[in-house]
DOMIGU-597485 format. One record per atom (N, C-alpha, C): atom name; residue in one letter; x, z, y. Coordinates in nm, 4 decimals. Each point is the difference from the previous one (the first is absolute). Layout:
<sites>
SITE | kolse | marse | east | up | north
SITE | CA | A | X | Z | Y
...
</sites>
This chain:
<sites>
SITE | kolse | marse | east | up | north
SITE | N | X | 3.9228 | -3.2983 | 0.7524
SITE | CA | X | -0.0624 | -0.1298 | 0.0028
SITE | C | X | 0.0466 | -0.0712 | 0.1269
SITE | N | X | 0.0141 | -0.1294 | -0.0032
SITE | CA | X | 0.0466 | -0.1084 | 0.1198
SITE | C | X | -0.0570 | -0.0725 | -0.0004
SITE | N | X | 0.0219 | -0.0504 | 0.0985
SITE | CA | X | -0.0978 | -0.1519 | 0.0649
SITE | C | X | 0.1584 | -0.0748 | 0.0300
SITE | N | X | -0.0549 | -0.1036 | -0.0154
SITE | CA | X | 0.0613 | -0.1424 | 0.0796
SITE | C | X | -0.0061 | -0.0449 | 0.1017
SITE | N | X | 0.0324 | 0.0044 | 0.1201
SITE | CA | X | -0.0861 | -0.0458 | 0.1014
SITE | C | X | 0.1105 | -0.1256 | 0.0415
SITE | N | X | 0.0109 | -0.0399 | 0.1882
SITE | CA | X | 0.0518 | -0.1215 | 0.0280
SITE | C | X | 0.1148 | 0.0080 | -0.0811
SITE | N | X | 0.1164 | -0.1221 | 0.0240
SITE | CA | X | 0.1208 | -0.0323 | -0.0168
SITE | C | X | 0.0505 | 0.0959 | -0.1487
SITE | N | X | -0.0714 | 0.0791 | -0.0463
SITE | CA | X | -0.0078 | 0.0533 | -0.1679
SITE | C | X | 0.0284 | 0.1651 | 0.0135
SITE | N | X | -0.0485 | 0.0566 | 0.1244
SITE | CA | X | 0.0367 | 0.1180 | -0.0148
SITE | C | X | -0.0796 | 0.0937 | -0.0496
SITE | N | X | 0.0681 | 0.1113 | -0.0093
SITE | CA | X | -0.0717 | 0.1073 | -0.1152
SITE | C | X | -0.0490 | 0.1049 | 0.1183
SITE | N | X | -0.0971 | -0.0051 | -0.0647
SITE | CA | X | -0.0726 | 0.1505 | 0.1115
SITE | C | X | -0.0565 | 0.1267 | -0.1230
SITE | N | X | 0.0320 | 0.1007 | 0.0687
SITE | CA | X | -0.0790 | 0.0658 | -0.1637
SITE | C | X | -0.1669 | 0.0214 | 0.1094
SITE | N | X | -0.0515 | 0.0382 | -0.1450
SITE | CA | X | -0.1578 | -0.0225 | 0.0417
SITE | C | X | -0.0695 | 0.1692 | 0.0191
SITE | N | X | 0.0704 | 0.0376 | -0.0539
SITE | CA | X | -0.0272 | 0.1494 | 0.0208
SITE | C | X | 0.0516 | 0.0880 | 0.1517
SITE | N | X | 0.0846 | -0.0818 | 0.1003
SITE | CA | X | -0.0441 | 0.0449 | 0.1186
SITE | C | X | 0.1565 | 0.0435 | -0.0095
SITE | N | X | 0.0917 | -0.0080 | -0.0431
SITE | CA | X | 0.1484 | 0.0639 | -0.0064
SITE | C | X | 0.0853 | -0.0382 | 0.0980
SITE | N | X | -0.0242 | -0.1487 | -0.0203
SITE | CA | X | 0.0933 | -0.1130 | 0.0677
SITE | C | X | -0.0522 | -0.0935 | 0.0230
SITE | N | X | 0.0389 | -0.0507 | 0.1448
SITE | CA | X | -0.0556 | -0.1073 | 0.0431
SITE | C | X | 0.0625 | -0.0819 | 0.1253
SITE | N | X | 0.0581 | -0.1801 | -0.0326
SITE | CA | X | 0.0618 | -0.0309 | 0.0530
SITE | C | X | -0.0042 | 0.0734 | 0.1540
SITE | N | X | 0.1045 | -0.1025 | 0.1068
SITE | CA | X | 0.0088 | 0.0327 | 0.1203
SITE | C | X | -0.1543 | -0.0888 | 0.0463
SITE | N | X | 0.0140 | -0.0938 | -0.0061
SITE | CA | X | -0.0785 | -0.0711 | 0.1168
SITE | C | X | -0.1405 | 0.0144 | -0.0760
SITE | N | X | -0.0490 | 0.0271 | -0.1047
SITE | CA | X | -0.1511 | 0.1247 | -0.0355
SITE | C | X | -0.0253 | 0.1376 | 0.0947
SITE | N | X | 0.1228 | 0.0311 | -0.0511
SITE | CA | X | -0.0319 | 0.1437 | 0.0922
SITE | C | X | 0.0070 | -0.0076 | 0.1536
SITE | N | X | 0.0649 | -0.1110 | 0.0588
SITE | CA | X | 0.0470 | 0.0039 | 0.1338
SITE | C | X | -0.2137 | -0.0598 | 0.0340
SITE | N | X | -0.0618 | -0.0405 | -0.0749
SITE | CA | X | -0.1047 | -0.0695 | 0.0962
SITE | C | X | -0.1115 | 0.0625 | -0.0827
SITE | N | X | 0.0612 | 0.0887 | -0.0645
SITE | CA | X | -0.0924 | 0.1217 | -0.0570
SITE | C | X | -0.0284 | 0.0804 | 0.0899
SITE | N | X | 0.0745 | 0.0233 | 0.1133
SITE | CA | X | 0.0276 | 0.1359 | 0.1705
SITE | C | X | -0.0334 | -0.0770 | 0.0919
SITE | N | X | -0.0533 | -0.1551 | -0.0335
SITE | CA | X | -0.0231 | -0.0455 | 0.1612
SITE | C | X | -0.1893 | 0.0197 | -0.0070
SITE | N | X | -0.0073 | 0.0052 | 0.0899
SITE | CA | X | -0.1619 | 0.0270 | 0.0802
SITE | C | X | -0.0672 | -0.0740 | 0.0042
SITE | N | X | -0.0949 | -0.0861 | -0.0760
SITE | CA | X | -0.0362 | -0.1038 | -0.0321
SITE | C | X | -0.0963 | -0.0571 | 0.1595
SITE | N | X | -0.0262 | 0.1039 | 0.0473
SITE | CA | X | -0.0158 | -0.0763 | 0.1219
SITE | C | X | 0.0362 | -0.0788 | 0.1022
SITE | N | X | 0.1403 | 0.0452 | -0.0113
SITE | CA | X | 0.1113 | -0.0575 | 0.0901
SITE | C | X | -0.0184 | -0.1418 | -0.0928
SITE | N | X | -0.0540 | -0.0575 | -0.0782
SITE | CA | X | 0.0363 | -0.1150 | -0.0845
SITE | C | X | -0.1217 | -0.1016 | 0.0918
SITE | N | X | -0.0996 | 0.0453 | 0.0579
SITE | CA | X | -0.1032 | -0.0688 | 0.0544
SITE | C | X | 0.0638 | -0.0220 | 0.1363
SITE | N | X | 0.0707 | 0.1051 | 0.0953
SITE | CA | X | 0.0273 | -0.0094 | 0.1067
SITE | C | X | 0.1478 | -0.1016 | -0.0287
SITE | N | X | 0.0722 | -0.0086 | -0.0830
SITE | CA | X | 0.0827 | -0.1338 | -0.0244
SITE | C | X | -0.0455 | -0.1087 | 0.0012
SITE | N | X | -0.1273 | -0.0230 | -0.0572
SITE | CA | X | -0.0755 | -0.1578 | -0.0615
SITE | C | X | -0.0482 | -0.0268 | 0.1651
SITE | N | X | -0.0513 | 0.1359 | 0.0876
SITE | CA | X | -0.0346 | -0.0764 | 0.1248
SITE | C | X | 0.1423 | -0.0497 | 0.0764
SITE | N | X | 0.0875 | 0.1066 | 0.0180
SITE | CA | X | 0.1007 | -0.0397 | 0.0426
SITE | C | X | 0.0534 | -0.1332 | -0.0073
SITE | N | X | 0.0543 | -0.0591 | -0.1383
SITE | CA | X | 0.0137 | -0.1357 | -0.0425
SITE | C | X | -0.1051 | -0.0752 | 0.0973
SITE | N | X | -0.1255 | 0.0301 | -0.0339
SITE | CA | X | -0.1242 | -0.1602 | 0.0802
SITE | C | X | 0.0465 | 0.0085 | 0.0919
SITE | N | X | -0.0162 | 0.1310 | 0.0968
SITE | CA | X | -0.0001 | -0.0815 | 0.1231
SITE | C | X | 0.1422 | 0.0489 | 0.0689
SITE | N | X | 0.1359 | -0.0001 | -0.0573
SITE | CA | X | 0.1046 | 0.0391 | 0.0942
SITE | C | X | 0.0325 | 0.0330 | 0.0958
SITE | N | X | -0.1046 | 0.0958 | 0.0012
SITE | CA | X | 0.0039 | 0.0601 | 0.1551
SITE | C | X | -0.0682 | 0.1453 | -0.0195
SITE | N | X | 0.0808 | 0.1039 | 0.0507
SITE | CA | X | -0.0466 | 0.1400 | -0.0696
SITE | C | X | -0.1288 | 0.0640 | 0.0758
SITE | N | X | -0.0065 | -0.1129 | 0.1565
SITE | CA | X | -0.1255 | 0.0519 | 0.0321
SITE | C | X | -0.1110 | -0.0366 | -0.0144
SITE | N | X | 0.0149 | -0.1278 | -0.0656
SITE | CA | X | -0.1375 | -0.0858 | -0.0564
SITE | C | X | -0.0485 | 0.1060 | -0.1301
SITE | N | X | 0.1116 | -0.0191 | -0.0995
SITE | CA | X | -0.0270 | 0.0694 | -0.1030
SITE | C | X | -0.0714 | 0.1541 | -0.0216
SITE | N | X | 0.0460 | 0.0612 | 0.1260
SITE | CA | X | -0.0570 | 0.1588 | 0.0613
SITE | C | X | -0.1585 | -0.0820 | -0.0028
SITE | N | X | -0.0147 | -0.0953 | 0.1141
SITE | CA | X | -0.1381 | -0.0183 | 0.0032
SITE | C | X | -0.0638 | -0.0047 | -0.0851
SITE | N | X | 0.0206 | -0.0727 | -0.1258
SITE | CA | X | -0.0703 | -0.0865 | -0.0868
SITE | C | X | -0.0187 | 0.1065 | -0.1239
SITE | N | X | 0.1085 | 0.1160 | -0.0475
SITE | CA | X | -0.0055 | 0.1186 | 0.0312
SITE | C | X | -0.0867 | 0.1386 | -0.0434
SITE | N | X | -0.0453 | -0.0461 | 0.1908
SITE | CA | X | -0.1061 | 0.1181 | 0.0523
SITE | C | X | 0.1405 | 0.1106 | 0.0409
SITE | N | X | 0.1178 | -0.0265 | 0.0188
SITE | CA | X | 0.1131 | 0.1099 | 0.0261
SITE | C | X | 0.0072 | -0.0105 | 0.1107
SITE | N | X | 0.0486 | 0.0737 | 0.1085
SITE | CA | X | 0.0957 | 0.0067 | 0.0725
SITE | C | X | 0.1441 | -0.1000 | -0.0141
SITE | N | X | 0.0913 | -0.0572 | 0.0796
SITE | CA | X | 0.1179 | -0.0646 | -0.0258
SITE | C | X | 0.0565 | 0.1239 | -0.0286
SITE | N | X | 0.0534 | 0.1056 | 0.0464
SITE | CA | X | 0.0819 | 0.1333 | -0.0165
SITE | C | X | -0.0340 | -0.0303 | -0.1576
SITE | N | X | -0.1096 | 0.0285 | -0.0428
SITE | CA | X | -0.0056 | 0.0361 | -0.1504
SITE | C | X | 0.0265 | -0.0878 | -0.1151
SITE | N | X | -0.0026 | -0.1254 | 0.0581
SITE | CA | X | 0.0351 | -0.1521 | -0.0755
SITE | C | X | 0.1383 | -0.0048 | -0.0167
SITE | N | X | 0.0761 | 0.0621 | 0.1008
SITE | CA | X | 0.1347 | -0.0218 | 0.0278
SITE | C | X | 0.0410 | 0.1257 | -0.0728
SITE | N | X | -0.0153 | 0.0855 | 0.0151
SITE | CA | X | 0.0055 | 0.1258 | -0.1077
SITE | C | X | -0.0127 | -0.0093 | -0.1598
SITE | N | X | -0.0916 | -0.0671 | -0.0520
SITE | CA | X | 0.0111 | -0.0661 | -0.1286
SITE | C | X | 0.0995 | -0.1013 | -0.0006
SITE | N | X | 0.0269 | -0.0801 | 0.0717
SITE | CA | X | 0.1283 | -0.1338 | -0.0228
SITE | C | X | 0.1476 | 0.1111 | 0.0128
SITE | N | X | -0.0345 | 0.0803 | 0.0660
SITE | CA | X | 0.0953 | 0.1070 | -0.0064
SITE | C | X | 0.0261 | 0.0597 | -0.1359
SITE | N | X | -0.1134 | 0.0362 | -0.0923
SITE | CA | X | 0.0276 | 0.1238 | -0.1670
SITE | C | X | 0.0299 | -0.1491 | -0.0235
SITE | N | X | -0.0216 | -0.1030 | -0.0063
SITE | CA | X | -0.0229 | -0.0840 | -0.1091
SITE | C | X | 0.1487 | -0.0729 | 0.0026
SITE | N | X | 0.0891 | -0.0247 | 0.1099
SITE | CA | X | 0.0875 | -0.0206 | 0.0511
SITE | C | X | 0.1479 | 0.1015 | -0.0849
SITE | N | X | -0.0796 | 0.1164 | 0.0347
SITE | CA | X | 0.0839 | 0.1397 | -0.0584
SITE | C | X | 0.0046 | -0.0178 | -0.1820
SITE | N | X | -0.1261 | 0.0097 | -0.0325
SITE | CA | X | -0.0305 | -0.0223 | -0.1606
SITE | C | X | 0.0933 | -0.1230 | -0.0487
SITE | N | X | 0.0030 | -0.1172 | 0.0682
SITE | CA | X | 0.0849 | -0.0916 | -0.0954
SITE | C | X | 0.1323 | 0.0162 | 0.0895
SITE | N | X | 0.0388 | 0.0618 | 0.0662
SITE | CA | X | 0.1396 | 0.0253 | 0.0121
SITE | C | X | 0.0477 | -0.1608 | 0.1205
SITE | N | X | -0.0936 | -0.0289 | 0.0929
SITE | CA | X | 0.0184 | -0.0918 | 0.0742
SITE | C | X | 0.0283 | 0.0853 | 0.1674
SITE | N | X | 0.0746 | 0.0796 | -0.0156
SITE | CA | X | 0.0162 | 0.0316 | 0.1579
SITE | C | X | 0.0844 | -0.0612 | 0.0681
</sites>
């Protein structure tokens, strides 16, 4: 069985196969997705630590996996 998904691709539904960019944000850490949205507001990794509740070390450490995950080094 398949699905359709964006631009018309086939995924099977039974778990076999599954594009790249599904599976690539299927392995990311959905937390790191909140510490991005702060990142963006306030462009600045130590505001964002604040706002947070992190440490900067640890703010900058997530812009770090998240950096790594989409292949932006």
């Amino acid at each position: 069985m398949t699905a359709n998904l964006v631009m018309g691709t086939a995924v099977s539904l039974d778990g076999d196969t599954m594009p790249r960019p599904l599976a690539h944000l299927a392995n990311l850490d959905l937390n790191l997705l909140v510490a991005l949205r702060e990142l963006l507001r306030e462009r600045s990794v130590t505001r964002a630590a604040e706002r947070l509740g992190v440490t900067q070390p640890a703010a900058s450490a997530a812009l770090s996996r998240l950096r790594r995950h989409f292949g932006d080094e």
